[in-house]
C-alpha positions as CSV (number, residue, x, y, z in Angstrom):
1,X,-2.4,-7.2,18.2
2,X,-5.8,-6.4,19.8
3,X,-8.2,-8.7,19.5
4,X,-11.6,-6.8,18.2
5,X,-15.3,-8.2,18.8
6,X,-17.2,-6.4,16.1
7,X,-16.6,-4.3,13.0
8,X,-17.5,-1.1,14.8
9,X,-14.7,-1.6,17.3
10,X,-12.1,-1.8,14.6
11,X,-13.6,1.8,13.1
12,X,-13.7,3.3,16.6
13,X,-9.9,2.3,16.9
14,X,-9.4,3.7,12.9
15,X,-11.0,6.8,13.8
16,X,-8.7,7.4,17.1
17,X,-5.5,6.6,15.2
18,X,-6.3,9.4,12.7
19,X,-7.1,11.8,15.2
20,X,-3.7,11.0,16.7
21,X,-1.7,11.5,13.9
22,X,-3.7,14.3,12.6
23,X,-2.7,15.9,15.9
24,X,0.9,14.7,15.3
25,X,0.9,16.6,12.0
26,X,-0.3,20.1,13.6
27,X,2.3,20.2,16.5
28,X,5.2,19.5,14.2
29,X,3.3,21.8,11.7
30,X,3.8,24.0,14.3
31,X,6.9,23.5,15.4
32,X,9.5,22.9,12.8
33,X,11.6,25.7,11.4
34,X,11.5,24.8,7.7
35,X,8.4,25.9,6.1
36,X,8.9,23.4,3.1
37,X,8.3,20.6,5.6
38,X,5.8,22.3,7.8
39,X,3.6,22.6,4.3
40,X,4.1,18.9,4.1
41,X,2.9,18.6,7.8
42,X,-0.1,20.2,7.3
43,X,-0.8,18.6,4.3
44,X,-0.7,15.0,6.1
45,X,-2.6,16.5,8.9
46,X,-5.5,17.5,5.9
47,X,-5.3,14.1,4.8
48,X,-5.9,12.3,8.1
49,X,-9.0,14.5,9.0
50,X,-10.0,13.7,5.5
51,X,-9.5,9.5,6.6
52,X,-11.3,9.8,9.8
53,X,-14.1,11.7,8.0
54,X,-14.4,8.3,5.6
55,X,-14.3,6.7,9.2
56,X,-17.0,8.4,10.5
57,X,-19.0,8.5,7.5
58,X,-19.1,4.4,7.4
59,X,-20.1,4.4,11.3
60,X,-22.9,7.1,10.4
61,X,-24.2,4.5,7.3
62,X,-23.9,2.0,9.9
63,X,-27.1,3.7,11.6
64,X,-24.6,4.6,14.6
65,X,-24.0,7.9,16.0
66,X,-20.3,9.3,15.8
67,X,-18.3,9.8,19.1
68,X,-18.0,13.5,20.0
69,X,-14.8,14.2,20.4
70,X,-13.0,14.7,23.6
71,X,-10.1,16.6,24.7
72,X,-7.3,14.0,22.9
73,X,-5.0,13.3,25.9
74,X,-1.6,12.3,23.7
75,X,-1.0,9.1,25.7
76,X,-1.7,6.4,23.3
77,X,1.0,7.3,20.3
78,X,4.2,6.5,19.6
79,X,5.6,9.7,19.0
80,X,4.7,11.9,21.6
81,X,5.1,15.5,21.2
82,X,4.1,18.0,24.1
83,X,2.1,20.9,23.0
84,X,5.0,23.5,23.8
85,X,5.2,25.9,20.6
86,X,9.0,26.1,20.9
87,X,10.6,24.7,17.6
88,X,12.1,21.8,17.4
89,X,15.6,21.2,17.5
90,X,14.9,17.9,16.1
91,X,17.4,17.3,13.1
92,X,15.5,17.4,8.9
93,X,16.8,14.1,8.4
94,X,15.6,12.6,12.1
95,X,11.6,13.8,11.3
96,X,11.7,12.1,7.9
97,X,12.5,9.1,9.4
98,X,10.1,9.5,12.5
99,X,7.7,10.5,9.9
100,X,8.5,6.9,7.5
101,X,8.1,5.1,10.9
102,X,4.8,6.2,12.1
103,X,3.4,5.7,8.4
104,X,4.7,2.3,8.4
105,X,3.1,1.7,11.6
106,X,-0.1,3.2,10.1
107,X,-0.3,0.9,6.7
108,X,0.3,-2.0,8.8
109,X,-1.8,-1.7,11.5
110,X,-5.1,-1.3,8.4
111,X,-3.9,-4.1,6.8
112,X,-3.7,-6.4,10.1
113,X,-7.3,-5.3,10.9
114,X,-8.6,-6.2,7.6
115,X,-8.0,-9.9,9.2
116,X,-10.3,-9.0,12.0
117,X,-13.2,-7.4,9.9
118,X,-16.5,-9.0,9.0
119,X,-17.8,-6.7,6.2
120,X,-16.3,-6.8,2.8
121,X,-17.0,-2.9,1.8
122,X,-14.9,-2.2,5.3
123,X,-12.1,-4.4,4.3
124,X,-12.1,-3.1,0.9
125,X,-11.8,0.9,3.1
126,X,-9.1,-0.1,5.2
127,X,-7.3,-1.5,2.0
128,X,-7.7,2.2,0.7
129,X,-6.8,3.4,3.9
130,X,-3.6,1.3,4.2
131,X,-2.7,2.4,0.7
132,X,-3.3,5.8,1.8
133,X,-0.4,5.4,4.3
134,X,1.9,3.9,2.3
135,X,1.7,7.2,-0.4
136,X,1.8,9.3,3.2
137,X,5.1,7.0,3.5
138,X,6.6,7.6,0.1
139,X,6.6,11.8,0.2
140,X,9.1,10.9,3.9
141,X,11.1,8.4,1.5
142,X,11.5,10.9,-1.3
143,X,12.0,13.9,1.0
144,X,15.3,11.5,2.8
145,X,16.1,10.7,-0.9
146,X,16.7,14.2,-2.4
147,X,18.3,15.1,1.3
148,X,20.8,12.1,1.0
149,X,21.6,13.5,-2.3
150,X,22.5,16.9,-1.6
151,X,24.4,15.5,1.5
């Protein structure tokens, strides 16, 4: 784990992550041929602008100015997806369990950080955050659930 020197660090580094996997979302939004699950993708992807915006807005009370957003370059995730608008021939079951993954890796990487953090009202975010993922986590488990079950 990276070691963080102040507060804002930790929020710059929240605020990245949900850009990432906001931008995860939209390309399998894009990209997958089941429209039930794409509706699901672009649900999460709503719901991880709507996290970085609760980012932002504790960096803004903060008295500091937000980062204007550059072109995102893709490299830092996990899941890498290129930006090719073919569909994927990526298997239902497969990007329910990518999806279960990268939401794990999401609730535990906020509860880690609230280790690092200084500031009880941000712990108490992150904590909200990191429950945020888990729920995030749970529509993946249901969706493999009902699919084992027709299976």
């Amino acid at each position: 784990m990276v070691e963080f020197g102040s507060d804002d660090e930790i929020l710059q580094h929240a605020i990245d992550m949900e850009v990432e996997a906001y931008e995860f979302y939209v390309v399998l939004t894009s990209r997958v041929r089941n429209q039930r699950i794409g509706k699901v993708f672009e649900d999460l992807a709503k719901e991880e602008l709507e996290h970085k915006a609760k980012l932002e807005l504790e960096v803004m009370k903060r008295g500091k100015m937000v980062a204007v957003e550059q072109k995102p370059t893709r490299s830092k995730g996990n899941y890498i997806l290129s930006d090719d608008q073919t569909p994927l021939d990526i298997d239902y079951k497969d990007i329910l369990i990518m999806g279960m993954e990268k939401e794990e890796i999401s609730f535990r990487t906020y509860v880690n950080w609230v280790a690092y953090v200084h500031e009880e009202e941000l712990r108490e975010m992150l904590l909200a955050l990191a429950e945020e993922e888990v729920k995030h986590k749970l529509r993946f488990e249901t969706e493999y659930d009902l699919l084992l079950k027709k299976s």
